[in-house]
N, C-alpha and C positions, 0 to 999 in steps of 0.2 A: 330315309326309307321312302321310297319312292313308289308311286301307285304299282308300276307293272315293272319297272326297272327291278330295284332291288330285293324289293321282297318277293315277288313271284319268278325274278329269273336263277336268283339260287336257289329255290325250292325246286324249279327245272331243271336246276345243272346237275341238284344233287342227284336227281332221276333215283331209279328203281331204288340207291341205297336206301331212302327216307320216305318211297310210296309203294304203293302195291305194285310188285312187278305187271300183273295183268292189267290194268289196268292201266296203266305205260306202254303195254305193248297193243292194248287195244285202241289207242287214240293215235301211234304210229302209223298202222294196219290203218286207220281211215284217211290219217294225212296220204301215203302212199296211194289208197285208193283213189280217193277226189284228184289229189294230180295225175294220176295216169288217166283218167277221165278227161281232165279237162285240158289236157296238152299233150296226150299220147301215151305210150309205152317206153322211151327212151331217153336215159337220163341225159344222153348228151344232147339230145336236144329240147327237152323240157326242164330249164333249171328249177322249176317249183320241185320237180319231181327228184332231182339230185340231191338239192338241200334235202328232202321228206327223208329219202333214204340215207343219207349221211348224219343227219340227226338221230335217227334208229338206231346207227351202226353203234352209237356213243354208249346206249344202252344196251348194247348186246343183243339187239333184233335177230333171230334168226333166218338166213337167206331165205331158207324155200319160205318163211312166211311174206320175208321181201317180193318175192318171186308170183308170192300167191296173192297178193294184196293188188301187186300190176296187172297181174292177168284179170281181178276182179274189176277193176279200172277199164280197162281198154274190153271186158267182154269175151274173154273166152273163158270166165267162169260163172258162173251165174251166180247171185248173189242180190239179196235187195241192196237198193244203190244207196247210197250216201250222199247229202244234200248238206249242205253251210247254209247260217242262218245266223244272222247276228242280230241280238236281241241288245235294246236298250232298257235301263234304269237307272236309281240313285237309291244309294247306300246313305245313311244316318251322316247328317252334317252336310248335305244336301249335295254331296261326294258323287260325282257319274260313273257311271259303267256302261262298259261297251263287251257284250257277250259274246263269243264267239263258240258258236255248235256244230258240231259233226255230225249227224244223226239219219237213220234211216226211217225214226217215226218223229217228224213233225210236233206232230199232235200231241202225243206226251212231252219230249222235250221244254214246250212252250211251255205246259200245265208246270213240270214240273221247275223249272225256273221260277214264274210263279210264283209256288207255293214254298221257294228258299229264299225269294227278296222277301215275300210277306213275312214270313215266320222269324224271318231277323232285321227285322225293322226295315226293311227297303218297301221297292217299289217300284213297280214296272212302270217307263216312258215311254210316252208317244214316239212312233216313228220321228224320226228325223233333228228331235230335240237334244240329243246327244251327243250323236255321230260325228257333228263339225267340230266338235270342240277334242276330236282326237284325227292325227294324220298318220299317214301307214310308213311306217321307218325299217329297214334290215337293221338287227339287232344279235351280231356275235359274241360269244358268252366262250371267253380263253379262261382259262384254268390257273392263271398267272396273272399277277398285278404287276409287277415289278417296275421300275425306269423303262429297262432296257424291252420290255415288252408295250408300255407305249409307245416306245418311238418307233418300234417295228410297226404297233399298229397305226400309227399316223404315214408313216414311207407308205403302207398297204392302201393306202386312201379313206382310212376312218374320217366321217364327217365331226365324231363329238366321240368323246370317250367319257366314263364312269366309270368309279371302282365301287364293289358290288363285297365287301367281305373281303377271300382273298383271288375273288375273279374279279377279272376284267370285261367290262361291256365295251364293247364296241359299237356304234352306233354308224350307220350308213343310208343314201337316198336308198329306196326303193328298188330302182332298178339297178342301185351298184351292189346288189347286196352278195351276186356270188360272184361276181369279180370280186371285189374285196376279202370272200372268204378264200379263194382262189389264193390271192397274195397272200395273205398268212399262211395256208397251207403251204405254201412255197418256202417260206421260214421256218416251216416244222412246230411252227405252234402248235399246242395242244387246244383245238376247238370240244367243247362242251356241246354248245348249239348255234345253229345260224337259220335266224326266221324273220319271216316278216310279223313285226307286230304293230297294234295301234299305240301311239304315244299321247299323251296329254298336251295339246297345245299352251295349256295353264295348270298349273294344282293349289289344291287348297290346301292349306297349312292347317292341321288337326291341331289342336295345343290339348288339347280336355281328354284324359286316359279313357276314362271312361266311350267313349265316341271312339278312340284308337282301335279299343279292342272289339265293336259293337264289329267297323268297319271290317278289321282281319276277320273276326269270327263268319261275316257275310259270304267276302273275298272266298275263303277258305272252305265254306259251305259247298259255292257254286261250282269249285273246281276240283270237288270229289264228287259230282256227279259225272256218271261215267260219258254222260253224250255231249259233257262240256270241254273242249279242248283249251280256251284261255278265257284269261276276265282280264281287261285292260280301264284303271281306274285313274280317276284325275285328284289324288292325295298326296299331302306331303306329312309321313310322320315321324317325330321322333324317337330312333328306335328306346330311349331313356326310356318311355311312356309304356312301352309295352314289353320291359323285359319282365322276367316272372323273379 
């Protein structure tokens, strides 16, 4: 169980069944907005903005809010704007984090991040002491493990693959990330998600239960705050350690 792979990308796939529908549809609604901000109004030619809304569709986004999120983006609806903000810390076990915020207030966001590493044992890090030790990877989440669905995803140009439960990660460079989701959708795979996330250049191997669950309980704090969109962590646990 892996910092961001395995444990946070099936809690993603499972979407609205096992989180608050709104607050799924409120963290879509800002991915859609920030990319049509920062690369226009048109999916065909902003893939940040294709993958935002193709990831939505997964969850059942409804268009006009599709519709209305782009328009909030590019400015023909007014709306206070939406800023990314990625915050560093370390989680118990001396475990890193790499935060990632969607947010229109700043100023609380930071407070309240904050006041969710303090209060469960973390702790916010200096700029820049973090960040290297994670690199920005495309990471597709198929709804299928099988054989025959790695070898589709390797022909499609997966760089690394992972099984994830009974999904499949796909792992990809950066810039291959919707070419590669391109190819699978060409094979009729069944895509969950396709995003860019931060990966752990290393992870720490957790052995001590106790420390497992300090860290989920952390993890799990920060990404039910609503103006938190992901938490990318450098642990390695075993799921043994933290079954109930």
């Amino acid at each position: 169980m892996s910092g961001h792979s395995k444990w946070s990308t099936i809690k993603r796939a499972k979407g609205a069944a096992d989180a608050k529908r709104g607050q799924i549809f409120t963290r879509h609604a800002k991915n859609i907005e920030l990319a049509a901000r920062e690369g226009g109004g048109d999916p065909d030619m902003n893939a940040a903005l294709a993958s935002a809304i193709e990831n939505s569709k997964a969850d059942n986004f409804p268009k006009e809010n599709i519709e209305r999120a782009i328009k909030k983006g590019t400015g023909e609806l007014e709306g206070q704007q939406i800023e990314e903000k990625i915050y560093e810390g370390y989680a118990p076990g001396g475990v890193a984090l790499l935060i990632r915020a969607l947010t229109d207030n700043p100023n609380r966001t930071v407070a309240n991040v904050r006041h969710i590493l303090t209060k469960n044992g973390g702790k916010v890090a200096e700029s820049g002491s973090v960040a290297f030790q994670f690199e920005k990877k495309g990471v597709i989440t198929l709804a299928d493990s099988s054989e025959a669905t790695e070898l589709a995803a390797i022909e499609a140009g997966a760089a690394d693959l992972e099984k994830a439960g009974q999904f499949l990660l796909v792992k990809t460079e950066a810039t291959k990330l919707m070419e590669v989701r391109k190819n699978l959708a060409d094979q009729n795979l069944k895509i969950e998600s396709a995003e860019l996330v931060f990966e752990p250049v290393n992870e720490i191997k957790i052995e001590d239960t106790e420390t497992a669950r300090k860290i989920l309980n952390l993890v799990e704090a920060l990404e039910e705050d609503e103006d938190i969109d992901s938490v990318s962590a450098n642990f390695d646990i075993d799921e043994e350690l933290v079954k109930s």
